[in-house]
NUKE-869108 format. One line per 5 residues: number of its first residue (from 1); for each residue x, y, z of C-alpha. Coordinates in steps of 0.5 Angstrom, whole numbers, plus 500, padded with zeros to 3 digits. Layout:
BEGIN
NUM	X Y Z ~ ... $
//
This chain:
BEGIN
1	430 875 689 ~ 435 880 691 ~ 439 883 686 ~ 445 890 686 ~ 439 894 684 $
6	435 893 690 ~ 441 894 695 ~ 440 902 699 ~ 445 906 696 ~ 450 911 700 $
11	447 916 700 ~ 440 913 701 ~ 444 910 707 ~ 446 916 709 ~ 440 919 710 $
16	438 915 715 ~ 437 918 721 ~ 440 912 726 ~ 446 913 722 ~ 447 920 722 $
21	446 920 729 ~ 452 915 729 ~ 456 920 725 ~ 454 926 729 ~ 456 921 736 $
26	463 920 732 ~ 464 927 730 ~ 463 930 737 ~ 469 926 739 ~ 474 927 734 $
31	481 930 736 ~ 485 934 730 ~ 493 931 732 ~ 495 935 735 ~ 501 932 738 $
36	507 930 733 ~ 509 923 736 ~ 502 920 734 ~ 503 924 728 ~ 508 920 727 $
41	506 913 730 ~ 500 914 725 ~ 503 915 719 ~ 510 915 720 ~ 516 910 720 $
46	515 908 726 ~ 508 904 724 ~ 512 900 720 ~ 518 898 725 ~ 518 890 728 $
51	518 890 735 $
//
């Protein structure tokens, strides 16, 4: 029977050693913004206008 208690837990899924190859894939392609119009598309009003 499975229950809550037998789920992996995050930092026991964390530790597996596929998942941090993923999260150093994704790491490795991460860009800082740097440009102020995706600035502001992301997060800001433009994000919420009807088109």
């Amino acid at each position: 029977m499975l229950t809550v208690y037998s789920w992996p837990t995050p930092n026991g899924i964390a530790a597996r050693p596929a998942v941090q190859r993923g999260v150093q894939v994704l790491a490795d392609l991460r860009r800082p913004i740097t440009d102020d119009k995706a600035r502001e598309v992301l997060f800001g009003k433009t994000q919420y206008e009807k088109h």
